[in-house]
N, C-alpha and C positions, 0 to 999 in steps of 0.2 A: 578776628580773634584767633589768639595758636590755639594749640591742642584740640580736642575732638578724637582723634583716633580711637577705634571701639575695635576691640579684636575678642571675639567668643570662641573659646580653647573647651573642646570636646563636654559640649556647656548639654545637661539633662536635668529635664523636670519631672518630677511622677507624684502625680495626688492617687488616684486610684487607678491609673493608667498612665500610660509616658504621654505627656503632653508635649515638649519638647526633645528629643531622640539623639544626643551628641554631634551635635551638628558645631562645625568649624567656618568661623565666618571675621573677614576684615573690612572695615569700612575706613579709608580715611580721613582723613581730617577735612574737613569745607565740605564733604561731599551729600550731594542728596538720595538716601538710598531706600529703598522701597523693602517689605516684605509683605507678598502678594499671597493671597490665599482664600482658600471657601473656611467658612465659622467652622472651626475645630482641627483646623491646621497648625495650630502651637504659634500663630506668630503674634496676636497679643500677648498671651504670658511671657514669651522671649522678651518682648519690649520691658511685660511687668517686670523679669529679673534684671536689665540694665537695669530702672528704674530704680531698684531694689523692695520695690510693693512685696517681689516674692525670692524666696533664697533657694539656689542652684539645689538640686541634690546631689549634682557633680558636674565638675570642670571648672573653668574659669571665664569670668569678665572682665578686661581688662581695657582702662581708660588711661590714653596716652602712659602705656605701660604698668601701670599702677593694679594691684589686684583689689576689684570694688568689693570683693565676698563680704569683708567683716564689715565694711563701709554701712552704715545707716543710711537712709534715703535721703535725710534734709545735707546731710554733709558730701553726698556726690554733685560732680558741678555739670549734672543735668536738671531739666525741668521738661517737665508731661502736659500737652494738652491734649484734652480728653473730649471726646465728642459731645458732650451735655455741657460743657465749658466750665459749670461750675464756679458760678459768678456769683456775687455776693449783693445779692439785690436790695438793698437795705444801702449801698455804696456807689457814689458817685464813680463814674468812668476813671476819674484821676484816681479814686481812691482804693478801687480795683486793681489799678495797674502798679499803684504806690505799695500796696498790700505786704509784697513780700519785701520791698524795703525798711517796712518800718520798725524793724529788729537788726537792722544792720550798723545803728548809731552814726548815720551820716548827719552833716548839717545840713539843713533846712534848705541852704541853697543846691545842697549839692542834689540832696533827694527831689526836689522842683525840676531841677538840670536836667537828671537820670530821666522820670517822669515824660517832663515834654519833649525831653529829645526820642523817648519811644513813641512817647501820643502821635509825635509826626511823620515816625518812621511806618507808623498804621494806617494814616491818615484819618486820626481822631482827633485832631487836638480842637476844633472845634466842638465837639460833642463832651469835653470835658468834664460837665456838671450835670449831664441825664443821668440817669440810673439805666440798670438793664432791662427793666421792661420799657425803657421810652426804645430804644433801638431795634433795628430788626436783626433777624437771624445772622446777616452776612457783618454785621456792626461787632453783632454782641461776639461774634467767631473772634474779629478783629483784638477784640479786649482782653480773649484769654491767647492771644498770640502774645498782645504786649506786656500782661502780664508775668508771663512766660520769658520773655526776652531782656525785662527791663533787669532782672538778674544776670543778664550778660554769662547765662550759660557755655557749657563746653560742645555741647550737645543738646538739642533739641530734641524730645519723644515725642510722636503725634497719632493719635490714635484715634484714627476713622476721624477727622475736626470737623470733615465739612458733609457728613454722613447726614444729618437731621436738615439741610438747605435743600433747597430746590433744585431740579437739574440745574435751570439755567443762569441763578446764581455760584451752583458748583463750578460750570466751564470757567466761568471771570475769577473765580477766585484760586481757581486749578493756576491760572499764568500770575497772579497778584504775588500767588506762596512764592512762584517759582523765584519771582522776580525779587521778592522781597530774600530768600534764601542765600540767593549769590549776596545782596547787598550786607548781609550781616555777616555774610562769611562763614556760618558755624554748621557744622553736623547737624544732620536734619534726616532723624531713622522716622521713616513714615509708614504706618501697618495699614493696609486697605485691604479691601475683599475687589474694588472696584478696580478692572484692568486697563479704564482709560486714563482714570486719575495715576495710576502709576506707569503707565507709559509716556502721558504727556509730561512729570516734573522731572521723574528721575533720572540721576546721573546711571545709576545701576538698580537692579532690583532683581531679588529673589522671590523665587516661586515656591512656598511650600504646600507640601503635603505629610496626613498624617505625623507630624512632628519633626521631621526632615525636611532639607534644604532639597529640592528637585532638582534648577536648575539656575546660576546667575550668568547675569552677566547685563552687557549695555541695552537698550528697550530695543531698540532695529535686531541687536543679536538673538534674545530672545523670541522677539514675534517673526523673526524671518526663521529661524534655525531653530525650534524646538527640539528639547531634548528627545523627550517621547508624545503617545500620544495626549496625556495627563496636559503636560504644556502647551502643547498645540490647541486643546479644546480651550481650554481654560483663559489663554490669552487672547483675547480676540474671536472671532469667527470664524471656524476653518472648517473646508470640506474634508472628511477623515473616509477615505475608502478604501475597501481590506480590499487588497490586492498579493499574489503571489510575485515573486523576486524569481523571475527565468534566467537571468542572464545579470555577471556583475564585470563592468568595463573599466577601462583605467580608473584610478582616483577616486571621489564616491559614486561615480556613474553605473544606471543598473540600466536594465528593461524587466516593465513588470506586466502582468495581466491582468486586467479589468473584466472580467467575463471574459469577450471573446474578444477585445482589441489588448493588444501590446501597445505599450507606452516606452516612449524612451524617459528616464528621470536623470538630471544630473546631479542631486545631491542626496546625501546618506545610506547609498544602495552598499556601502562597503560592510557595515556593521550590524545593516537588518538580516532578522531571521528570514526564512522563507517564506512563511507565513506572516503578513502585515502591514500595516496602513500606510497609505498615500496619500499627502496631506496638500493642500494650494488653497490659498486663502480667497474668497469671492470676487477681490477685486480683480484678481489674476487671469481669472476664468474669461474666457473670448467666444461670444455667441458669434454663431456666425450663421449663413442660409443653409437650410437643410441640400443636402449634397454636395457639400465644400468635401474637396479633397486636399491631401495630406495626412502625415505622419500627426502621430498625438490629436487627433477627431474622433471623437464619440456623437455616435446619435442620439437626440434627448429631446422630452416633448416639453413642452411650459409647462407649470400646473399651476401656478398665481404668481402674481406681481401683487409688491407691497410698495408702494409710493413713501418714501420717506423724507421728500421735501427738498433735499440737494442731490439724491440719488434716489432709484429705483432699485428696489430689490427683487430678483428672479430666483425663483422657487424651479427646479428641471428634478426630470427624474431621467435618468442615462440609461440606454438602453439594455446596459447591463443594471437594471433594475436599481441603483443607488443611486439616492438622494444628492441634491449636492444644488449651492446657493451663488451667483454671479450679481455683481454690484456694478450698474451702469449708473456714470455719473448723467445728471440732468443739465447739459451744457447746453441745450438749445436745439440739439440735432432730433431730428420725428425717429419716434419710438413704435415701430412696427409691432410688437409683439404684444400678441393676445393670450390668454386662458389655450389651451390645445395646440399651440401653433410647433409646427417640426422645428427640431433646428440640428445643426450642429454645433458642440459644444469643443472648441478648440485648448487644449492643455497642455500648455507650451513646457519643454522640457527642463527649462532653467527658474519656472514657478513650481515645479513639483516636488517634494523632499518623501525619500522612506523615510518611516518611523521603526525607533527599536524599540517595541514594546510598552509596558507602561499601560493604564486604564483612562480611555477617555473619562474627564471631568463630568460630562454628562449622561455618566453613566455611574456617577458617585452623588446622586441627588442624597440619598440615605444618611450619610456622611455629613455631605455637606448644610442638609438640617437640625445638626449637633449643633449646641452650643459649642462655644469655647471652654475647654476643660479648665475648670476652678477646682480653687480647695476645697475639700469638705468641714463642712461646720465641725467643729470639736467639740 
């Protein structure tokens, strides 16, 4: 389908506090885009104002150039599924999906047409005649998609859908969205707080915080290259160690100090302060036997292993006293390592990035057990 293009021009919300912060953002057209965040980062309301549930207090929303400000919600050519789905239990699967056709004065054939050519783009069209309590969770998700699609939106809103499923009904339906999103072709803004689900679907995704945009960009950019440290906690699993910046080398190349080893890093040394973190993700990390020599070796003891069924998780504390977690995959090879055992822990220069700045995520617990900022009752 054309159009889609969503462009948010210095777009603020404020109920009793700015929930949204003038934040400038393009999406476009076909594309699958994420806005990631902990509860009270503004990126449902953002969604709600595309939407138009809620109206700007300034700036613009703009659909395939069009300004939606004055637009009413039933007359923009988006559609919202909503994590409760919000299905009409009392109504047949067809008649769910037929719902928002039935003011549209098609004929009979056409609205059947419309209908089952969504039911089978869901793969419902057998479940046609249950209600929503005969289905399960991942069904009933199914029926507020189709219902959602069979209007042949410009733009797809989705907010938190597969939030109430089970993990491992979410992983199957995490590649179904995906797969199903190229097929229909349309803009597809998806709001998680979850960082797998939005690195496995999206074309692009934003990170916010505090009602600002942190940082965008593609999911490998993001999770290899975070902004700060805020991004780096937040996406994924990262060891964050405060380290001091000695020395800064061509390009973004530094050497920093960990306690009492120097480290060579190759990337973001050009732009951190002198004071601040050194980040490399678990899987990066390379144990190796206590007394391995080389550059970038830190000494470190075990302190647990957590068995996670396709890998193993190693918990080390370095002997410059921080923390920090290495992910061995469970490929078949014997796993030496016990509870106390020495080791050396090897931190190769091209897995290590400075940070400029920024509050790790897990250290915004307070924050992040805010709700989402609403309206207040009137």
């Amino acid at each position: 389908m054309a159009g889609g293009r969503i462009e948010l021009v210095s777009l603020t919300k404020r109920f009793a506090e700015v929930a949204v912060d003038n934040i400038d953002l393009q999406i476009a057209s076909g594309e699958f885009f994420s806005l990631l965040g902990p509860s009270g980062c503004g990126k449902t309301t953002t969604l709600r104002l595309i939407a138009g549930f809620e109206q700007p207090t300034s700036g613009k929303i703009l659909l395939d150039g069009q300004d939606l400000s004055a637009v009413p919600p039933h007359r923009r050519n988006v559609n919202t599924v909503f994590q409760s789905y919000a299905l009409f239990p009392f109504l047949t699967v067809f008649d769910n999906v037929a719902f928002g056709l039935r003011n549209k004065r098609l004929s009979k054939a056409e609205l059947h047409k419309r209908v089952y050519s969504t039911l089978d783009l869901v793969k419902l069209r057998s479940f046609e005649k249950r209600r929503p309590g005969q289905l399960s969770g991942g069904q009933q998700q199914r029926v507020a998609l189709g219902r959602a699609l069979v209007l042949q939106p410009s733009v797809l809103l989705l907010d938190e859908p597969l939030g109430a499923l089970d993990a491992k009904l979410r992983r199957s339906l995490k590649v179904e969205l995906k797969a199903l999103q190229e097929q229909v072709g349309i803009t597809f803004l998806y709001v998680t707080h979850d960082q797998e689900e939005a690195l496995t679907m999206s074309d692009r995704l934003a990170v916010m915080r505090y009602g600002k945009i942190v940082q965008i960009g593609a999911p490998t950019q993001v999770y290899e290259a975070p902004a700060d440290t805020y991004v780096a906690d937040f996406l994924g699993v990262s060891n964050l160690m405060p380290v001091d910046v000695v020395s800064r080398g061509p390009g973004s190349q530094a050497e920093v100090r960990l306690g009492e080893w120097v480290l060579a890093v190759d990337h973001g040394g050009l732009d951190a302060p002198d004071h601040s973190h050194a980040v490399i993700r678990p899987e990066r990390v390379r144990i190796e036997e206590f007394g391995s020599v080389g550059p970038n070796r830190v000494p470190a003891m075990v302190e647990r292993l957590v068995y996670l069924g396709s890998a193993t998780q190693v918990h080390l504390r370095l002997a410059s006293g921080t923390d920090i977690q290495a992910l061995l995959q469970n490929d078949g090879g014997q796993n030496q390592l016990t509870q106390g055992t020495p080791v050396h822990v090897h931190l190769a220069p091209d897995a290590l990035r400075v940070l400029s700045g920024g509050t790790p995520a897990a250290d915004l617990n307070a924050a992040a057990a805010e709700p989402e900022v609403m309206p207040q009752a009137s």
